[in-house]
C-alpha positions in Angstrom: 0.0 0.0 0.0 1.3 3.7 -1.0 2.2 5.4 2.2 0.8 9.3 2.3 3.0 12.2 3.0 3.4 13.0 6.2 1.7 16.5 7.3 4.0 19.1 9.0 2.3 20.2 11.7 3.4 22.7 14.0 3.7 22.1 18.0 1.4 24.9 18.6 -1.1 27.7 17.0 1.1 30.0 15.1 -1.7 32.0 13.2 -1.7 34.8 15.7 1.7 35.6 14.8 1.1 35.0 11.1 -1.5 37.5 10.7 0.5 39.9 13.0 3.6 40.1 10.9 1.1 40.1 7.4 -0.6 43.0 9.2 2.6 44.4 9.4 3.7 44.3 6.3 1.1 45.8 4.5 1.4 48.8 7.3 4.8 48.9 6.6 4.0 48.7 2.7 0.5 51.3 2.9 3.7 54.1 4.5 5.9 53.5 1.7 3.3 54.1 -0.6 1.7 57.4 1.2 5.4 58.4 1.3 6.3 58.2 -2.1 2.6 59.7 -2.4 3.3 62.9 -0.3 6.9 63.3 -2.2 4.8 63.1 -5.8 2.6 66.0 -4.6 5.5 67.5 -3.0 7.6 68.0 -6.7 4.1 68.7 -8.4 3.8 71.6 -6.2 7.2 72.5 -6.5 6.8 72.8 -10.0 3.8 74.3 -10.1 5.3 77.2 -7.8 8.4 77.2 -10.1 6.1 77.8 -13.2 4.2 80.7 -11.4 6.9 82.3 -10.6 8.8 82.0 -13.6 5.1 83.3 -15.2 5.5 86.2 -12.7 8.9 87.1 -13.4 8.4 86.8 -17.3 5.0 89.0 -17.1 7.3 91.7 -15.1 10.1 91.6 -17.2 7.6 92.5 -20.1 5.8 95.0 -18.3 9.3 96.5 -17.6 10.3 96.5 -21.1 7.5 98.3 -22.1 7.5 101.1 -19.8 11.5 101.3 -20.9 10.3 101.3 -24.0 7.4 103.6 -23.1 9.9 105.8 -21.6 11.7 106.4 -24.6 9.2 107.0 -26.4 8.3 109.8 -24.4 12.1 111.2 -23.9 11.5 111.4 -28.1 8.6 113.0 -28.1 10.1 115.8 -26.0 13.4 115.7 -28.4 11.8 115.9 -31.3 8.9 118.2 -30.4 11.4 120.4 -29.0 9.6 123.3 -27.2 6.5 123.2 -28.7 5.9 119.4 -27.4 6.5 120.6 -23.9 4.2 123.2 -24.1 1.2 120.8 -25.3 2.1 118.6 -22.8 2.4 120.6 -20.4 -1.1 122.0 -21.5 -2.3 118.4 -21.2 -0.9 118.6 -17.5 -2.2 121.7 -16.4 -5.8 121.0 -17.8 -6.0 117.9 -15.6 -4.1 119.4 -12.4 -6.9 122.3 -13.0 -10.2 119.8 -13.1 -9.4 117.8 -10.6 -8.4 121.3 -8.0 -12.1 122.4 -9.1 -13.8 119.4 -8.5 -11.6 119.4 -4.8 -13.1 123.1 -4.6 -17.0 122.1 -4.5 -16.1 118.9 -2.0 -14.4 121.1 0.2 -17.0 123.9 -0.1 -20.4 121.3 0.6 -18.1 119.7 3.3 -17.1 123.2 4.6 -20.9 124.6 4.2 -22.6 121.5 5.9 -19.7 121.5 8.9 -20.8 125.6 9.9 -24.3 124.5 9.8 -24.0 121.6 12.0 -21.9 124.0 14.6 -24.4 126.3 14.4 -27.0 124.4 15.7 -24.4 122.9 18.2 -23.2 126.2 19.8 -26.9 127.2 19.5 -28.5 124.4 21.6 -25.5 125.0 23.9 -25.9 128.6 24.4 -29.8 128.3 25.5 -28.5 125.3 28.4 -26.3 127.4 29.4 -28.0 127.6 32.7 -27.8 123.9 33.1 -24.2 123.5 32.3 -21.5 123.0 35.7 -19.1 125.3 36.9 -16.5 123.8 34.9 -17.8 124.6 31.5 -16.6 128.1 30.0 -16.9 130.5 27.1 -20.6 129.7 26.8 -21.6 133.1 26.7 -20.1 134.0 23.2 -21.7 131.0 21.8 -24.1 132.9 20.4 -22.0 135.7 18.8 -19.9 132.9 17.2 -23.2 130.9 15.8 -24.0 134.4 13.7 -20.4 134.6 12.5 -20.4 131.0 11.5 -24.2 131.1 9.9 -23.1 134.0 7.7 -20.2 132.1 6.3 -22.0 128.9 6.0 -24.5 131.5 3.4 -21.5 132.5 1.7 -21.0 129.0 1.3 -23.9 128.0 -0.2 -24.0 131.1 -2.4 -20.7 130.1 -3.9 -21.7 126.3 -3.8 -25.5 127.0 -6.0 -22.8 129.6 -8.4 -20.6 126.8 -9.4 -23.5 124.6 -9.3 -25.4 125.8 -11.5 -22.5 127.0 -13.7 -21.1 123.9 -16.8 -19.3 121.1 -15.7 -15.4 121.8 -17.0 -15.2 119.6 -20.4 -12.9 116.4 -19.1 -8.9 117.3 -19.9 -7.7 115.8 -23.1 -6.7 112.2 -22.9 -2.8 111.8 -22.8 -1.0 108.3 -24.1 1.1 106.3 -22.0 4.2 108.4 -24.2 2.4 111.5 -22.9 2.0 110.4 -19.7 5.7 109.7 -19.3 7.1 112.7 -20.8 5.4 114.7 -18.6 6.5 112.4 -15.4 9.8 113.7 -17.1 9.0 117.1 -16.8 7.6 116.8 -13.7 11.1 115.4 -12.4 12.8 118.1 -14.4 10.8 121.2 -12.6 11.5 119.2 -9.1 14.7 119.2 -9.6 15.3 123.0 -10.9 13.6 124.2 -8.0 15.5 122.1 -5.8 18.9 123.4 -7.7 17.4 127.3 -7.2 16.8 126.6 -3.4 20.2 125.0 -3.0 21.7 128.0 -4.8 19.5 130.6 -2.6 20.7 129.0 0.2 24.4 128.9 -0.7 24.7 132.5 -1.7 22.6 134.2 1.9 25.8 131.4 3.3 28.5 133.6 1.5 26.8 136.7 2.0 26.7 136.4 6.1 30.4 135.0 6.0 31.6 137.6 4.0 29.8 140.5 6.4 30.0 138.4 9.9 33.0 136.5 9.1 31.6 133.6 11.2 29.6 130.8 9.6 27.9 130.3 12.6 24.9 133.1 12.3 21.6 133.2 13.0 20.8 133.5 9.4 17.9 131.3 7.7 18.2 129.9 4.5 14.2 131.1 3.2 11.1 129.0 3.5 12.8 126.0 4.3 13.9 127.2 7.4 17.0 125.8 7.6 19.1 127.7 9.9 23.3 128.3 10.0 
């Protein structure tokens, strides 16, 4: 008769530890793969902030071309023009610095108008509790003198304000392209810095003038409005 194979069977139960070293090998496997997980996501981020900031830098570097370029432009206009550029776009300049100080003018006015009417009735109501008021509280008595003073102003105010009102809204300033725009930054920087050279010059020549009759630097001499003193 054919003997059959004899069955290895182990002394004891050795499932428990089977299933507990599978268990860990598939934990051990599940980190591996959320780590080589995280590190994908890490480089796709990393290149996708690479790209966005080489998309920055590329957008800035044109924009920066073509103000260079825009600036040029504008340095030729005021070549080529000669004076007669400078004068337009200095017209083009003035007729916007002039819209916008009117338009300030009315805000301020209303603002100014509606502020002496509102103290009016606030020195008013105070003036007629005087009576009520402590010991501590003073002036009260000229309240009412300075309500008439400020009620006639605040008239004034709304004479001017229903004037210019009433009056055509100044036509808008003529539009000005970006080579405009930049030669007259250019000549805005130009006047700056003449009237900084006339000051400086202003200053330097009252210096000479109070060394020359003091003989002492050291005066109480001051160099103009900027009140710098030597």
């Amino acid at each position: 008769s054919s003997q059959r194979p004899t069955l290895c069977t182990p002394s004891r139960d050795l499932s428990p530890h089977f299933f507990t070293v599978m268990a860990l090998s598939q934990q051990e496997k599940n980190v591996r793969l959320e780590a080589e997980s995280w590190q994908d996501k890490m480089k796709a981020g990393l290149n996708h902030s690479l790209a966005i900031v080489q998309e920055q830098a590329q957008k800035g570097y044109e924009v920066t071309k073509e103000r260079v370029n825009t600036y040029r432009a504008g340095q030729e206009l005021l070549d080529k023009g000669g004076e007669a550029a400078e004068t337009a776009i200095r017209g083009k300049m003035m007729a916007k610095v002039a819209v916008g100080h009117s338009e300030e003018l009315v805000t301020r006015a209303r603002v100014a108008k509606e502020t002496l009417e509102e103290t009016v009735r606030c020195l008013r109501s105070a003036h007629q509790s005087a009576e009520n008021l402590p010991e501590g509280v003073t002036g009260v008595s000229s309240f009412a003198e300075l309500a008439e003073a400020y009620e006639a102003k605040a008239t004034l105010y709304k004479m001017l304000l229903e004037t210019l009102e009433d009056d055509k809204e100044l036509p808008k300033p003529p539009l000005m392209t970006p080579a405009e725009e930049d030669a007259a930054l250019l000549l805005q920087i130009q006047d700056g810095y003449k009237q900084t050279k006339t000051r400086v010059a202003q200053g330097a020549e009252l210096l000479r003038k109070n060394t020359v009759e003091t003989g002492n630097i050291f005066t109480s001499q001051c160099l103009g409005s900027s009140s710098v003193c030597v």
